[in-house]
Structures are given as structure tokens and as C-alpha cells.
N, C-alpha and C positions, 0 to 999 in steps of 0.2 A: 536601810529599812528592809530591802527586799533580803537581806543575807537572813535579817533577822527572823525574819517571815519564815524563810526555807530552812532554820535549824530546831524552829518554834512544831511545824509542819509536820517535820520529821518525826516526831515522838509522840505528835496528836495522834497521826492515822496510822504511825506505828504499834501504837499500845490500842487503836482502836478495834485490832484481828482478832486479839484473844477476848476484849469485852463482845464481841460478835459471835464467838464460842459459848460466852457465859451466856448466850440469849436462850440457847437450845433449851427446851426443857416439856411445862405442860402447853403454855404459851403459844398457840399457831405463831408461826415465823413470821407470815401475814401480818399479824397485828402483834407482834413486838416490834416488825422494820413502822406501823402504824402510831406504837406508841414514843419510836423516836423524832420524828420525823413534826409528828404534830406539837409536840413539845417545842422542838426546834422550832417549827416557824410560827407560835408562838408568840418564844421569848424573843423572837425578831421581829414580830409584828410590833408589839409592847414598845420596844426598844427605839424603834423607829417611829413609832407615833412620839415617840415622847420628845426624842431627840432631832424628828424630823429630819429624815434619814429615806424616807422612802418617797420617790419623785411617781405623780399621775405619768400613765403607761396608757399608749394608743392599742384598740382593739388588735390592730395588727401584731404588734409586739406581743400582747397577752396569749398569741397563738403560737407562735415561736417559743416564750416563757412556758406556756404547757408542754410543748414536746422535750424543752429541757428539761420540766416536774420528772416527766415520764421516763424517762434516761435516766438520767441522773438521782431521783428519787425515790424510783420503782422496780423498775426492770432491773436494773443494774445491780441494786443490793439483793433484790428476788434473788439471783445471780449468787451473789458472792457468798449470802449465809445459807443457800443450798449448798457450795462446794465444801462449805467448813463444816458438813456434817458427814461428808468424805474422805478430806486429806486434812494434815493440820492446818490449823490458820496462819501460820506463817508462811508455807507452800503458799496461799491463796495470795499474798500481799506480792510476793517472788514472781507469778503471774501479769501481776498487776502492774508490776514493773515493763511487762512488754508496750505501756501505755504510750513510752514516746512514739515507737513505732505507728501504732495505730495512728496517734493522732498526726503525725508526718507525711500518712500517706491519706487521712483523710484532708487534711490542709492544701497537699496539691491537690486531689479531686475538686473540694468545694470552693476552694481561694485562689488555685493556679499558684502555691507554694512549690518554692524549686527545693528538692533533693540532692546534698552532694554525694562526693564519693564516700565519705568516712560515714555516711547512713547507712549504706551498704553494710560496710567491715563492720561496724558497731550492732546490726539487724544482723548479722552469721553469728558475730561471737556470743551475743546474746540469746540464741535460741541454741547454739552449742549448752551455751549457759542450763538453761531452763532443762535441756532433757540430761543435764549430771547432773541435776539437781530431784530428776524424777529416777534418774538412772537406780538407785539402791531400793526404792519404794517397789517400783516395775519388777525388778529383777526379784524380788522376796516374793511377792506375790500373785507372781506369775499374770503380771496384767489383769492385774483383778480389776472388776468392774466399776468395784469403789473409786479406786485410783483413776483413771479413767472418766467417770463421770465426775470428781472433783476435776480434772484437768476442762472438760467441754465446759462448765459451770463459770470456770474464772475466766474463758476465754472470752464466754458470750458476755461478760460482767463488764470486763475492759473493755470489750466493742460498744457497749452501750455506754459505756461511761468518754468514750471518745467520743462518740456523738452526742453528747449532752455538751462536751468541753465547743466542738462546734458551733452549736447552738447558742454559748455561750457569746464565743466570739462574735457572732450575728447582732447578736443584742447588745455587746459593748460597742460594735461601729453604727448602733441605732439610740446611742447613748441613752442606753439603760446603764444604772450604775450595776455592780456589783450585789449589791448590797440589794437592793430591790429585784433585781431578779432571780436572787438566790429565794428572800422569801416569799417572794409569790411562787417557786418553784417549787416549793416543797409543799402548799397548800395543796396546788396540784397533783404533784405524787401522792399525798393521800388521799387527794379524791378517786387517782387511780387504784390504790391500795382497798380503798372503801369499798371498790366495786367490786373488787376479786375477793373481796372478803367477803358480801353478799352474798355473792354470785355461787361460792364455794362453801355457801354457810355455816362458814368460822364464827367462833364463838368468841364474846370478846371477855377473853379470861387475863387472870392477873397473880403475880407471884410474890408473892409478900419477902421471899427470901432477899436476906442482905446482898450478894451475888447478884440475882437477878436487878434489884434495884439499882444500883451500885453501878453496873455494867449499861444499862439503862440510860441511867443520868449525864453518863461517862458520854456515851455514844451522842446524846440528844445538845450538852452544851459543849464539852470543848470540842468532839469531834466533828458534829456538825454544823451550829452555829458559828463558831472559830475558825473552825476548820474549813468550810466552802465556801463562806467569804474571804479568809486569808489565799484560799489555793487561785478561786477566779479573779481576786487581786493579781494574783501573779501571772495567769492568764493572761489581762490586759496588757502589765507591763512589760512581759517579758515573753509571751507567744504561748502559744500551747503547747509545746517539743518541747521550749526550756521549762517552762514549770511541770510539766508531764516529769523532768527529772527526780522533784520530790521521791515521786513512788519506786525508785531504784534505791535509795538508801534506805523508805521505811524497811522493805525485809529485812534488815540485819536488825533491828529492833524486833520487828514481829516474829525473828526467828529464835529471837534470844527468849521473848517472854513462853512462844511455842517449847524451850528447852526445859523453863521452868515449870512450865502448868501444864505443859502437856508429855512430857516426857520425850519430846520429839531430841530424836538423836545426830548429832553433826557427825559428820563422815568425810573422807578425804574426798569424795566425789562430790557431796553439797556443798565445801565449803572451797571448792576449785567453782563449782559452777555458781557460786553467788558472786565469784569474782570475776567470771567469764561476763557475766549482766550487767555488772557496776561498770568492766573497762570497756564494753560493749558501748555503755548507753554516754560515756566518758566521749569515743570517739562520733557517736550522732550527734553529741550537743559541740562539737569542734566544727567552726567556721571556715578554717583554711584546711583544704586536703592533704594529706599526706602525699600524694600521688605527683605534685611538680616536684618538690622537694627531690621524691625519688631519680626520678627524670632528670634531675638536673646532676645528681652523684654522678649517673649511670653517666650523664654526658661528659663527665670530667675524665 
């Protein structure tokens, strides 16, 4: 079940970069990431009333579940479809890939999770990764600012999205299921979304285009409804490092649809460094170190 999860996964939030692209348009970003979102928790609310799927939640949990809303629902995609008005959106998913990382090193902060040696070696060759992957962008355009602010955009996206994955964890060992605290999280995020909208007195305009619809619908049911309850499923079963793996294979999806629609071009330097990340994030999710092994040659 969980293999099936993680190949299901792979092509939800991978195809989901470039529908995040088609958002751009008249539409504030504010209230497109609003129109997904509310949609989403929604058709999860519905779903759950019917099917009985969503379990009463103590006040204290509901405080945790908001600052997951707020991560995970708000900040984070703020984050990510500001960088895809930067770099392409396959770039931005490539980023996002650095997510085991983050979340390994926020797990020993908040859980006293241990790090081996091959997180190490897998955290070099991965960030080796990521700048031959920026390496032909940078060097064409001389560090342009564009490039650059897409790069600060995906970082700060994954930092909040690792703290959301956190907060997650929190609420599954206070058996909140999955499924309910994904959607009271996203009510959340659009209350926080609502406020910025306000606040920023964005207009709540609408695009009738196929595309924008289309992209829309895409983002609101498979990628988020499907998508954040199959990923904090895996969460639960399988840690946040090992599910954090997902978002190392979406790039090669997200960079292939980037090939199509967006004209983004493969190069011997991006297509070494998306391999540098895959073998990278290969040896973080490996439990036995390479390192006795070694030791034990050398002693022969």
C-alpha cells in the first residue's frame, strides 16, 4: 500500500509545478493559493461528514492544527508560486527535494531524532546537486536577481513546509488522524490567506480561462485533497525523512512537463545535478552506513 502511495505521489505533486505556473495570470496569487485551498478543504469537509472520517479535536490540538494551516497551507505555497514567477517550476520542485534534509535536521531538534553518517554524504552530494543544477541559469545570466530570488523563494517554501511536516508528526502521536488534520488545516490556511488578502486589499477576481480553471481544479482535488492526505499518511507510517523522499523523484516529472510547456532546456550540468539529489537523498534514506564496511576492507 505504501509503495503504491509513493508512485501515486510522485506524479500528483509532480504534474502539480506546472499547474502552479498556469495560476500566474490576472488573479492575485493570494487568492488563487485561496481558491485552492478552500475548495480542498471543502471537498474534505463533505467527505468526512458523510463518511465519518473526521474525529472531535481538543482545543489544544486545534492550536498545533493552526500553525500546521499556516505552514503548510499558507506560507509555504506564498513561497513556492512567488519562486515559479522566477525560475521554472520544475527548478522550484528540484529545491524542494532538499526537504529530507530539512526535515532530519528538524526531527533531531524537536524529537531528539539521530542522524547517521550517509545524511552527511547524501546532504554534500545533494547541494553539489542543486548548484549544477543552478550552475547554467547563474552563469547565463550573470546572477541575475531573478534567478536568485527564485532560489531564497523555494528555500524559505521547504523550510515551512518542514515545519508544517513537524507539526504534523505532533498531532499524529496526539492521535489526530491524518485526514482531520489535514482538513481543518487548510481552513486555517485560508483564514490566514483571508487575512493577507484583506490586509493587502486584493480583489477577489476570477478567470474564466480553460487553463486557469483546469490548473485550478487540478491543484484543489488530486493535488491537494489526495495529495496531503496520502503524503501525511506516509508521514505517520514511515517518518518524515522517508516520506520527505517523495519530493526527490517529483523533479524529474516536474522537469520534464518544465521541458514541455515551458521551454526549459536539459543540459549536461542539470541532468548530472538532478542525479547528484536523487543519489544524494538515496544514501540519507540508507540505515546502515557505509563507513564500517569501509573500515572493515581497510582492516583486511
Amino acid at each position: 500500500m505504501s509503495a503504491f502511495l509513493y508512485v501515486l505521489m510522485i506524479f500528483l505533486w509532480g504534474l502539480s509545478w506546472i499547474s502552479i505556473k498556469w495560476q500566474h495570470g490576472d488573479v492575485p496569487m493570494e487568492v488563487s493559493i485561496f481558491y485552492r485551498f478552500i475548495i480542498a478543504a471543502l471537498v474534505m469537509l463533505i467527505i468526512g461528514k458523510l463518511w465519518r472520517k473526521l474525529q472531535p479535536v481538543t482545543r489544544v490540538d486545534h492550536y498545533y492544527i493552526a500553525l500546521q494551516g499556516v505552514c503548510l497551507f499558507c506560507c509555504n505555497f506564498l513561497a513556492f508560486y512567488s519562486a515559479t514567477l522566477y525560475i521554472p517550476s520544475g527548478l522550484v520542485a528540484v529545491l524542494m527535494a532538499t526537504a529530507p534534509i530539512y526535515n532530519a535536521l528538524h526531527s533531531r531538534l524537536f524529537y531528539g531524532t539521530t542522524t547517521h553518517a550517509n545524511f552527511w554524504i547524501g546532504a554534500l552530494l545533494g547541494l553539489i546537486g542543486i548548484s549544477l543544477l543552478f550552475a547554467g541559469d547563474l552563469a547565463q545570466t550573470s546572477w541575475s536577481s531573478d534567478t536568485l530570488m527564485g532560489l531564497v523563494f523555494s528555500l524559505v517554501g521547504t523550510w515551512c513546509f518542514s515545519i508544517g511536516n513537524m507539526l504534523s508528526i505532533r498531532n499524529t502521536k496526539h492521535n489526530v488522524t491524518p485526514y482531520t488534520a489535514t482538513c481543518y488545516a487548510m481552513f486555517y490556511g485560508c483564514g490566514a490567506l483571508l487575512i493577507i488578502i484583506f490586509v493587502r486589499g486584493l480583489s477577489f477576481e476570477f478567470s474564466m480561462t480553460t487553463q486557469y480553471i483546469g490548473s485550478l481544479m487540478y491543484l484543489a482535488i488530486p493535488a491537494s485533497v489526495l495529495g496531503f492526505t496520502f503524503y501525511l499518511i506516509l508521514v505517520d507510517r514511515l517518518g518524515a525523512s522517508n516520506a520527505a523522499y517523495i519530493l526527490v523523484l517529483t523533479p524529474i516529472v516536474a522537469l520534464s512537463a518544465s521541458a514541455i510547456f515551458e521551454s526549459y532546456q536539459w543540459t549536461t550540468y542539470s541532468t548530472l545535478g538532478l542525479l547528484l539529489v536523487i543519489v544524494g537523498n538515496v544514501f540519507i534514506q540508507r540505515k546502515k552506513s557505509l563507513l564500517p564496511s569501509m573500515k572493515q576492507r581497510l582492516s583486511v
